[in-house]
C-alpha positions as CSV (number, residue, x, y, z in Angstrom):
1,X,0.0,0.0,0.0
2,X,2.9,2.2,1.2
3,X,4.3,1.8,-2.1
4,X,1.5,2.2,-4.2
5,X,1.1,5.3,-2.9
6,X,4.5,6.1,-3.6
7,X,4.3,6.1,-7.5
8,X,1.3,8.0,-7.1
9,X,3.5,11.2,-5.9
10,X,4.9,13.6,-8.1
11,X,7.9,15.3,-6.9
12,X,8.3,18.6,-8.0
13,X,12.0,20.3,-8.5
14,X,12.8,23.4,-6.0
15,X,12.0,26.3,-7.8
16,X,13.4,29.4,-6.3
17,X,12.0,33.0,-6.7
18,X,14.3,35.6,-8.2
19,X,15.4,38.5,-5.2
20,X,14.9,41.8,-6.3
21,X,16.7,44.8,-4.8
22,X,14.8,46.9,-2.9
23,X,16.8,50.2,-3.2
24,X,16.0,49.4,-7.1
25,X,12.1,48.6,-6.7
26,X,12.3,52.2,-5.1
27,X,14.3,53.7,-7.7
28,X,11.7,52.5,-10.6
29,X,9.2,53.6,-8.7
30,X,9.9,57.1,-7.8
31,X,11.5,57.6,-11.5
32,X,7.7,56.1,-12.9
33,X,6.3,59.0,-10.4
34,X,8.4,61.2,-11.8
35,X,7.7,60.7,-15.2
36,X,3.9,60.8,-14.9
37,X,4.4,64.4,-13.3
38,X,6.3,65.3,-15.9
39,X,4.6,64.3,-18.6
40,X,0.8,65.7,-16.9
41,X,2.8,69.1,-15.8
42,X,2.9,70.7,-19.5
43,X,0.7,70.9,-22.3
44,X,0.4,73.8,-25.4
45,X,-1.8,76.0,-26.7
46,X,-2.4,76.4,-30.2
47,X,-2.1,79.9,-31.9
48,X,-6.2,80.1,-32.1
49,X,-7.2,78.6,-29.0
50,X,-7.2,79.8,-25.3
51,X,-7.2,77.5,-22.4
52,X,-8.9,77.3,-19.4
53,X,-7.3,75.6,-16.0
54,X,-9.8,73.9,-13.8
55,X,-8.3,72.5,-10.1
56,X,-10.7,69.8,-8.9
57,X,-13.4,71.1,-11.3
58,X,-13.4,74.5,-10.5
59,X,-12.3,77.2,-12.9
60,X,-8.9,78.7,-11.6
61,X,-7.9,81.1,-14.8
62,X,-7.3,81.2,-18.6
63,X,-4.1,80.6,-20.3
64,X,-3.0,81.9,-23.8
65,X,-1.1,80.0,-26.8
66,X,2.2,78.9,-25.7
67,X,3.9,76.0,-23.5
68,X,2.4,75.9,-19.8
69,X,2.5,74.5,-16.8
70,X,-0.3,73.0,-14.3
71,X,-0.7,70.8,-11.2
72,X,0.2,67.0,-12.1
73,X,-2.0,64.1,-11.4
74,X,-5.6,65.8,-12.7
75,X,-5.7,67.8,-10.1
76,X,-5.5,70.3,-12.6
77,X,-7.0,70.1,-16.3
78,X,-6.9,72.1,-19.2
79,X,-9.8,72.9,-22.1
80,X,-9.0,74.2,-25.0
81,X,-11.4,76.8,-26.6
82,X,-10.9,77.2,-30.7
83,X,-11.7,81.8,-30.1
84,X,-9.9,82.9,-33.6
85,X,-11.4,79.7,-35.5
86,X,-14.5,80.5,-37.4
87,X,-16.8,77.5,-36.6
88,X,-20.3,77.0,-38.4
89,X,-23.3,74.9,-37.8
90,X,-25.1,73.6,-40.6
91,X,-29.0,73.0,-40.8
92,X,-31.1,70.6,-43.0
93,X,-27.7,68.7,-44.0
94,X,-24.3,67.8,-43.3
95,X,-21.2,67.9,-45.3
96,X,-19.7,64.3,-45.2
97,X,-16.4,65.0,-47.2
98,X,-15.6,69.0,-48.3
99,X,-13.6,69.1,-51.8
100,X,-14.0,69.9,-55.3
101,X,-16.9,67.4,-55.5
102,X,-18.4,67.7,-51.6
103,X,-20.8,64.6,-50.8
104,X,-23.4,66.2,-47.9
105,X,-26.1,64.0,-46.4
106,X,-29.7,65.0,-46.5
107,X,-31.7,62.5,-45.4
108,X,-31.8,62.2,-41.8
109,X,-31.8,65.8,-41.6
110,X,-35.2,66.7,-43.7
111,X,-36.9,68.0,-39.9
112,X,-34.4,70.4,-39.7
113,X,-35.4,71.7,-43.5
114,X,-38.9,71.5,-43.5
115,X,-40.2,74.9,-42.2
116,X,-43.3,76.5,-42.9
117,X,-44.3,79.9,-44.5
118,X,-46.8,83.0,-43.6
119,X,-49.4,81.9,-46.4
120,X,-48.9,78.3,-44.8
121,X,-47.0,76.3,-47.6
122,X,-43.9,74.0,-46.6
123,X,-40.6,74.9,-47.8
124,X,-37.4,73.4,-47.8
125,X,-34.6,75.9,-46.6
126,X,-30.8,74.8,-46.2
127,X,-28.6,76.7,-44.4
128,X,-25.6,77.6,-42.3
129,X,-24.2,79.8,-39.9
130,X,-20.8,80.7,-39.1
131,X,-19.7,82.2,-35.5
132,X,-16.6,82.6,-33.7
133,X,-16.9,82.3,-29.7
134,X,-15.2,85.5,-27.6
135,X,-15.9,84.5,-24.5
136,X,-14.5,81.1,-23.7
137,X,-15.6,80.9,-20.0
138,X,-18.7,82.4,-20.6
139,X,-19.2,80.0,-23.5
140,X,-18.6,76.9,-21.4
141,X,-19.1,77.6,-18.1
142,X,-22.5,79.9,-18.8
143,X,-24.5,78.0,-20.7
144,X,-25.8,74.6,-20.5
145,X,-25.3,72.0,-23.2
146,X,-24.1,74.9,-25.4
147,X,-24.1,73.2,-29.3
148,X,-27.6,71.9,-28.7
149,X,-28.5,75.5,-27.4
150,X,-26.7,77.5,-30.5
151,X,-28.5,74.9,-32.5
152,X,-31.9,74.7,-31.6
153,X,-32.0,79.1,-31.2
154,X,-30.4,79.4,-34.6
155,X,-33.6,77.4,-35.9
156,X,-36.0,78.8,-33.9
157,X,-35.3,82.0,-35.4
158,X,-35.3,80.8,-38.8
159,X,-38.5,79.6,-38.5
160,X,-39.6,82.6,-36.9
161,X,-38.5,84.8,-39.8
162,X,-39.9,82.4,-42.3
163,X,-43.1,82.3,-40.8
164,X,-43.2,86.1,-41.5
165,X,-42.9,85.5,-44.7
166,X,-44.5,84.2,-48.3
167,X,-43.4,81.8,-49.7
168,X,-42.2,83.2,-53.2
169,X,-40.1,85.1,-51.2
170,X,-38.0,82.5,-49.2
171,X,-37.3,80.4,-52.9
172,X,-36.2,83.6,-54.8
173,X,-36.0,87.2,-53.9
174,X,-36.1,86.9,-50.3
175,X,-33.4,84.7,-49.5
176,X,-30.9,87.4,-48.8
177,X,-32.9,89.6,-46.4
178,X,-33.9,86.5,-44.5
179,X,-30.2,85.5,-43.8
180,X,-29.3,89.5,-42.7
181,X,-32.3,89.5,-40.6
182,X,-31.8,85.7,-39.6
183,X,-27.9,86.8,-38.5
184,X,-29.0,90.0,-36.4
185,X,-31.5,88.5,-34.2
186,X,-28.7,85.5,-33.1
187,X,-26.9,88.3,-32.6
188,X,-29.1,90.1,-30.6
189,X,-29.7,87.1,-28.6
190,X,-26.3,86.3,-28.0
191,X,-25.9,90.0,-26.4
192,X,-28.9,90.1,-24.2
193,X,-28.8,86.9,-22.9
194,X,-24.7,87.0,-22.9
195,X,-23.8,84.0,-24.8
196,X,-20.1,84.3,-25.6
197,X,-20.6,83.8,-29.6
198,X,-20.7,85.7,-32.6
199,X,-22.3,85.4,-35.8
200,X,-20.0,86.8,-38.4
201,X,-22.9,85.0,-41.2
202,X,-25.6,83.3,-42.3
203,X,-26.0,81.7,-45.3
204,X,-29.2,80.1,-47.0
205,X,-27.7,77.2,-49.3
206,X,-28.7,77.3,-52.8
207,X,-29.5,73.8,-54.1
208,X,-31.1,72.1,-57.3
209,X,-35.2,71.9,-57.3
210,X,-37.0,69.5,-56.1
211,X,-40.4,67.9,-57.0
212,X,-42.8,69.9,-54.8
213,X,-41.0,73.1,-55.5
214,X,-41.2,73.0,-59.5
215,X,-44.6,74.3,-60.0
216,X,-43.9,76.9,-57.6
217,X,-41.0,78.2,-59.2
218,X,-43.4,78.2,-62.4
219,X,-45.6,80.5,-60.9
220,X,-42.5,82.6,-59.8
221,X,-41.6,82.8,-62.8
222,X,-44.8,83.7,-63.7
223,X,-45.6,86.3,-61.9
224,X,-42.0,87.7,-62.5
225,X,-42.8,88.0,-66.6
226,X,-46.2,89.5,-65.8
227,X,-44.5,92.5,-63.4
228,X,-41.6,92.7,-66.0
229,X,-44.5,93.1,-69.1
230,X,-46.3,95.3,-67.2
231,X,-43.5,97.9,-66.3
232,X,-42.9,97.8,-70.3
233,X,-46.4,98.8,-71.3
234,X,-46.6,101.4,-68.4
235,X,-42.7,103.1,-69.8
236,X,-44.6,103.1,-73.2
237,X,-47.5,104.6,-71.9
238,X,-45.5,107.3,-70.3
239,X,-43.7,108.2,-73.4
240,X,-46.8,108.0,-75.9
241,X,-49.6,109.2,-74.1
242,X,-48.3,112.8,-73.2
243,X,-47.2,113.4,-76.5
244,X,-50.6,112.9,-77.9
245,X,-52.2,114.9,-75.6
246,X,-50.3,117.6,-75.7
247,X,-50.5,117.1,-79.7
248,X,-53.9,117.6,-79.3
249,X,-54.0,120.9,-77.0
250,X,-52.0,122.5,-79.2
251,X,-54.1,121.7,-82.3
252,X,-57.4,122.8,-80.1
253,X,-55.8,126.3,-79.7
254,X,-55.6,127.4,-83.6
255,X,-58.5,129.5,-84.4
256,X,-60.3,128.1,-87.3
257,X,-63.3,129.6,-89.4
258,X,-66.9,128.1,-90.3
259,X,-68.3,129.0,-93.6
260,X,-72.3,128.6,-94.3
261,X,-71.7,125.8,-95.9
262,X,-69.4,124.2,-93.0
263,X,-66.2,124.5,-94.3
264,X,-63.3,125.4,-92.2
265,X,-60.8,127.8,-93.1
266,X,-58.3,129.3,-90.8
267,X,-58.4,132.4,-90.0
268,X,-55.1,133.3,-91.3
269,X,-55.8,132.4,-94.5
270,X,-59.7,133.9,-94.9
271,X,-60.5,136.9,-97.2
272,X,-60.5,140.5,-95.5
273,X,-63.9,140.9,-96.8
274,X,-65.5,137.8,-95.8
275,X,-64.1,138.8,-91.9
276,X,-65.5,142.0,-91.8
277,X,-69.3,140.8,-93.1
278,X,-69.4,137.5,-90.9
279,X,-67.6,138.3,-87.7
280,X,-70.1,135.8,-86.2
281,X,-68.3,132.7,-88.5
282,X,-65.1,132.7,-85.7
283,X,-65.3,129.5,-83.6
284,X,-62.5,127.9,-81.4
285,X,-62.8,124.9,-81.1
């Protein structure tokens, strides 16, 4: 039994741990510490940005482009805010790749498009606004959730000028005063409320017709060839009709005179005689 149990065992070899060193374990680890420090102590700030230092999540000051230094560890942390970049938010689509031949993506996006008019017809309106921000702490620190809020007042002012507005006037001629008035009001906004942006523009995208807009681009056109037919006839009016009439006047003034047997004669031209009998002949007429 003793033996059988014997052959049963495995005998393993003596395996010996390596020895490590403590002064060297020590070393490592203060040069790893040291390392980390170093390399969460510095960070840069590009030429158009400004960054803002925050020390357990409070704001502690701003920084401008250059090579700085803050606390290591994340006890301090740095944002960077694009201020001299000229950002822009676009409406109704997005541009997917932006070349010689840009690709944009309308689809999921046709909410943001659809908009309706003063004389209640749907149109489709693409556009987008450029801003700059010139505040970066009030931009981050002032407003909640700020891209959703610059988005969703940008198109509740465009479809609060829209809504002012006919339709003919936001597919042709009025495209241009609705992106000046569209850009002031953000603008105006932005100041009373003091949101740290700027809209330097705002620009209503042109793009090619689509199937519910043909027939009222018809009539556009239309209506544009009746006004421009109707400005003709009144110039020619204007030039002809005054003529005439002042033709005629002058004609009504030249004394003429009535024989017996209703002739006229002018009175230039009638016999001395015949004057002096029939004085009663002159008529103006």
């Amino acid at each position: 039994m003793n033996g059988d149990h014997n052959e049963g065992r495995v005998e393993l070899p003596n395996l010996k741990l390596p020895s490590f060193d403590p002064k060297f374990v020590q070393r490592a680890v203060v040069g790893l510490v040291v390392l980390v420090a170093i390399l969460t102590s510095f960070f840069t700030v590009g030429p158009e940005e400004k960054g803002l230092i925050l020390r357990f999540g409070k704001f502690e000051r701003t920084t401008d482009p250059g090579l700085h230094f803050k606390a290591p560890f994340g006890i301090e942390r740095v944002i960077k805010v694009p201020v001299q970049r000229q950002l822009k938010a676009e409406f109704g689509f997005r541009t997917l790749r932006a070349d010689v031949q840009s690709q944009f993506a309308t689809s999921p996006y046709k909410d943001e498009a659809n908009i309706l008019t003063g004389d209640l017809n749907a149109a489709t309106v693409e556009w987008v606004v450029q801003y700059r921000i010139v505040d970066p702490y009030q931009y981050l620190f002032r407003v909640r959730n700020v891209e959703d809020t610059f988005r969703d007042t940008s198109e509740a002012v465009m479809r609060s000028v829209i809504g002012d507005r006919i339709v003919n006037e936001v597919l042709t001629v009025g495209r241009a005063e609705i992106a000046v008035e569209v850009q002031a009001r953000l603008q105006e906004s932005a100041i009373s409320t003091r949101w740290a942006w700027r809209v330097d523009q705002v620009i209503l995208k042109r793009e090619p017709a689509r199937p519910g807009q043909t027939l009222v681009q018809r009539v556009n056109e239309a209506q544009q060839e009746k006004a421009k037919l109707i400005n003709q006839a009144q110039s020619e009016y204007n030039k002809v009709v005054p003529r005439a009439r002042g033709e005629a006047c002058r004609r009504c003034r030249r004394p003429r005179v009535i024989s017996w047997r209703g002739s006229t004669t002018p009175a230039a031209t009638a016999p001395a005689s015949w004057l002096s009998t029939r004085p009663t002949a002159w008529l103006r007429t």
